[in-house]
C-alpha positions in Angstrom: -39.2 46.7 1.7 -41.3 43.8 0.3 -40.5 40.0 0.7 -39.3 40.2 -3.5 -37.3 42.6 -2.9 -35.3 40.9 0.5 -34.9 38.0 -1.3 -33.1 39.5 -4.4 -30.7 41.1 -1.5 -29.6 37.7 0.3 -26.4 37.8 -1.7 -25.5 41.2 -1.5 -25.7 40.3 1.9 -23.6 36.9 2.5 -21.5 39.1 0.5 -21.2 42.2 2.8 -22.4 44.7 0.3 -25.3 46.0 2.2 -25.7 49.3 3.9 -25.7 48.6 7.9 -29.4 49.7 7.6 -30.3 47.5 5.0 -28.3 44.9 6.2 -30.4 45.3 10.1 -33.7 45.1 7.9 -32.5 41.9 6.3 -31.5 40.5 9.6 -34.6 41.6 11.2 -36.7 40.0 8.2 -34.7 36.5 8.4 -35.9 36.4 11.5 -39.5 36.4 10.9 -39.6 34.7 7.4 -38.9 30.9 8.1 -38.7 31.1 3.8 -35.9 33.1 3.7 -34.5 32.1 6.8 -34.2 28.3 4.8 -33.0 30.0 1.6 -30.0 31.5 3.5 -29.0 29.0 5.2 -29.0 26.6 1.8 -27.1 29.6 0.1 -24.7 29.8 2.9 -24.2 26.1 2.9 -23.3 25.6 -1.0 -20.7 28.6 -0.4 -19.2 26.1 2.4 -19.3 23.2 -0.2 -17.5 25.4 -2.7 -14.9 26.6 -0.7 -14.5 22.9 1.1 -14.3 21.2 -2.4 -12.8 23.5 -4.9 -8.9 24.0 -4.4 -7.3 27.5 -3.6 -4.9 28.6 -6.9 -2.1 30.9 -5.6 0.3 32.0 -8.1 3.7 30.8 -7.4 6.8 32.4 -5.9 8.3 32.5 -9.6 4.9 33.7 -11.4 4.3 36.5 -8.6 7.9 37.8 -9.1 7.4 38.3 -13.0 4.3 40.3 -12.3 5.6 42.3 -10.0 8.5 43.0 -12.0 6.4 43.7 -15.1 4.3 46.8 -13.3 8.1 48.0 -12.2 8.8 48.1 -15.8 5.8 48.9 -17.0 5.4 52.0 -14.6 8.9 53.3 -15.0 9.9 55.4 -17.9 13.2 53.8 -19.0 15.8 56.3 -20.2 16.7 54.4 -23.2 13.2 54.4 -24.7 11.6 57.6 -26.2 9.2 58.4 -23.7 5.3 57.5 -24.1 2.9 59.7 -23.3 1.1 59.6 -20.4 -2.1 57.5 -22.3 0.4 55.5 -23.5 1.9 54.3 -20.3 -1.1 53.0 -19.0 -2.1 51.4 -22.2 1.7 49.7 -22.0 0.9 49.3 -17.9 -2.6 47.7 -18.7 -1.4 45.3 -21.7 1.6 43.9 -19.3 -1.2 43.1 -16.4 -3.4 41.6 -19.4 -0.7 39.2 -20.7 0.4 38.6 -17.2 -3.3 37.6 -15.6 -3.7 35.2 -19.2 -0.7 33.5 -18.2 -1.7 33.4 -14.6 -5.4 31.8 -16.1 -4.1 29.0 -17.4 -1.4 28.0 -14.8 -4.4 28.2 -12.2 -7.0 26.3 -14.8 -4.3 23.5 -16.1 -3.5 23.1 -11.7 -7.4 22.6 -11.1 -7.5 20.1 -13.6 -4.8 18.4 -12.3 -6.1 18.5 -9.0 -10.1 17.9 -10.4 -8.5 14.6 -12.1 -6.8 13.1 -8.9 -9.6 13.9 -6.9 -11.6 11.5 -9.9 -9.1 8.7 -9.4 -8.9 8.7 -5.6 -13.2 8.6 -5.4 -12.9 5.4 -8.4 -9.8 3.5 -6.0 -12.0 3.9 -3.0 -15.3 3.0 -4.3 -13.4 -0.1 -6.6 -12.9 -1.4 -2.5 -16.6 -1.7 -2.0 -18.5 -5.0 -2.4 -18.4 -6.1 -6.1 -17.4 -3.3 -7.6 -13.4 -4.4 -7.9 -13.3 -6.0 -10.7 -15.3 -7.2 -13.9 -13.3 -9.5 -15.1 -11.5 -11.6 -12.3 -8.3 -13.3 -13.8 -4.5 -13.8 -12.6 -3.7 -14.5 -16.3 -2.4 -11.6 -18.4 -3.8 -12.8 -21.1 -7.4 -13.4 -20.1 -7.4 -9.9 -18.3 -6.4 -7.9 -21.8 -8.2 -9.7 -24.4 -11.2 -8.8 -21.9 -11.4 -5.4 -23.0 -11.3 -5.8 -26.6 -14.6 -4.0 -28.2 -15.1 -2.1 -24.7 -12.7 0.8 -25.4 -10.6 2.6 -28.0 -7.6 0.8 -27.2 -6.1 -2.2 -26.0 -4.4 -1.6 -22.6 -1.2 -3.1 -21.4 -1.2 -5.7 -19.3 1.1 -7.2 -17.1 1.4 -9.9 -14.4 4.3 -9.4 -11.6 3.2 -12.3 -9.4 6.7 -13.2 -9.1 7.5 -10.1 -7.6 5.1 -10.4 -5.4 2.1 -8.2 -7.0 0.1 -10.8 -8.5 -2.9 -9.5 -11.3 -6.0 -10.1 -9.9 -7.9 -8.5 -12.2 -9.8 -5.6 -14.6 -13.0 -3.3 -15.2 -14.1 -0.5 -17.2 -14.2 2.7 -15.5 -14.8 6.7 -16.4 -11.9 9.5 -15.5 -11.5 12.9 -17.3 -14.6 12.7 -19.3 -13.6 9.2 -20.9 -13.3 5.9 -20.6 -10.1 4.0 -19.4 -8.8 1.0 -18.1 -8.4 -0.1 -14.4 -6.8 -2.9 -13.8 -6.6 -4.5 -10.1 -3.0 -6.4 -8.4 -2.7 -7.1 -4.9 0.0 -7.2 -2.1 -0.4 -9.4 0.7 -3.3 -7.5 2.7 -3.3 -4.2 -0.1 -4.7 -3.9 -3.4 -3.2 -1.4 -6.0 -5.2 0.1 -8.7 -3.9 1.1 -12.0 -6.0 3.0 -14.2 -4.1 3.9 -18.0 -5.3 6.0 -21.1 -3.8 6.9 -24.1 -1.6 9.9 -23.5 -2.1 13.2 -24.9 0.5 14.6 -27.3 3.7 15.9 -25.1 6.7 15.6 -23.7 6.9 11.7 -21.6 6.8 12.6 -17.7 8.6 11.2 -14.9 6.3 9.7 -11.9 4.8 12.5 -9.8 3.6 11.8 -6.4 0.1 12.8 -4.2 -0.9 11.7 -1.1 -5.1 12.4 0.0 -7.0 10.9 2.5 -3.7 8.3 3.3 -3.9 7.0 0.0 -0.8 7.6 -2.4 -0.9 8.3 -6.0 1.3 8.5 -8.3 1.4 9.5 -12.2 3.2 9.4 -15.1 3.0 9.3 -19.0 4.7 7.7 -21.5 4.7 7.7 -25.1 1.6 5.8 -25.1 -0.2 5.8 -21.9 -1.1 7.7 -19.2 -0.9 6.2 -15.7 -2.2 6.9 -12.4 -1.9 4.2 -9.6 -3.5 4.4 -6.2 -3.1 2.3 -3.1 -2.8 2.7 0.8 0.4 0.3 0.4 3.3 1.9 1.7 5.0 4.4 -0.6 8.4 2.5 -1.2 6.6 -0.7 -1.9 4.3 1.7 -4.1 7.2 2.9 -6.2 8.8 -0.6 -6.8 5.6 -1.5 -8.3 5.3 1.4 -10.5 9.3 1.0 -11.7 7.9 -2.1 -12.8 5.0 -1.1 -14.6 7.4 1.5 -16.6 10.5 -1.1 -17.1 7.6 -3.7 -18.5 6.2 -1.0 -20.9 10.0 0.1 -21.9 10.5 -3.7 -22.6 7.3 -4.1 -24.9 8.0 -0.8 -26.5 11.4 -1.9 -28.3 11.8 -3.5 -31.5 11.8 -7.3 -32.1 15.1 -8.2 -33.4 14.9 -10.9 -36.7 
């Protein structure tokens, strides 16, 4: 077997599809060929990465349930129907599994976004606490801090002070989260500091808070009519929450009509 011909093997081989000949040869040939040996080890490597970085989708209890009870129906010959032939069935069996495995698609790609996009705010938080990259504007006033962004993005970002609550503003910057542009702005509690980052929402349905917790950091997120909101900080979660309830109440306040 020539050296081409190894090299178009390696995968068959990291994935186990080799004869136990072939697969000795190979060995044998790894060996010898410090080439291969390196081109291996990187393709080994990168399937480590994958796996490390790119979450697991299992179907849920719910989903799995459905499917199973779709190939029970699908299988069975139900006496009230006129029975298909035997083509048929499996044309009925295979269209259920189809419609079943699209609906599974999407539940698995719209959770990998999900998880893709927190992943996205967690890296901005954490590199936002390295030297000089917190804040580009640097402001406690409300009013200095929005104006700020004007001409720098597509919309003009709420923004609100609670320094008598005890989370003063100490700040916004640009940054770049789900393939766009958005808002970050910066407050602080005693030793902590809190990062809110806000969008304009996608059409839908207005979402409670959800909660995630990575690398000790918390996260929550939430939409509402306008905006969508993630905020990240290693302050403790109750504090975390009051801060967020006051985010919301302060956008429910500015959302109402001004009575004449």
């Amino acid at each position: 077997m020539t050296h081409s011909e190894l090299e178009l093997q390696l995968d068959a081989y990291l994935d186990g599809e080799l004869a136990s000949r072939d697969a000795r040869e190979f060995e044998a040939h790894l060996k010898e060929c410090r080439e291969c040996a390196r081109l291996h080890d990187a393709r080994v490597a990168l399937g480590t990465a994958i796996r490390a970085e790119v979450p697991a989708l299992r179907a849920p209890d719910e989903l799995r349930t459905r499917v199973r009870a779709a190939l029970r129906s699908a299988a069975g010959n139900p006496v009230t129907r006129r029975p298909l032939p035997l083509g048929g069935r499996w044309l009925a069996l295979a269209a259920s599994v189809a419609l079943v495995a699209v609906g599974s698609w999407r539940l698995g790609s719209n959770r990998a976004a999900g998880e893709a996009l927190s992943e996205q705010v967690l890296t901005s938080h954490v590199r936002s606490l390295m030297p000089g990259h917190l804040t580009d504007v640097v402001s406690s006033d409300q009013h200095t801090v929005k104006p700020w962004f004007n001409g720098k993005l597509d919309f003009s970002p709420a923004v609100y002070d609670f320094a008598g609550r005890g989370y003063p503003l100490i700040g916004g910057r640009l940054d770049y989260l789900g393939g766009r542009p958005v808002a970050a702005l910066v407050y602080g509690r005693r030793q902590h500091l809190i990062n809110v980052f806000l969008w304009p929402a996608a059409q839908g349905p207005v979402r409670d808070p959800g909660e995630t917790m990575r690398r000790g950091y918390h996260l929550l997120h939430w939409r509402t009519s306008e905006y969508t909101y993630w905020v990240v900080s290693d302050l403790g979660l109750a504090e975390l929450r009051e801060f967020a309830q006051l985010v919301r109440e302060a956008d429910s306040m500015a959302s109402r009509p001004t009575a004449h």
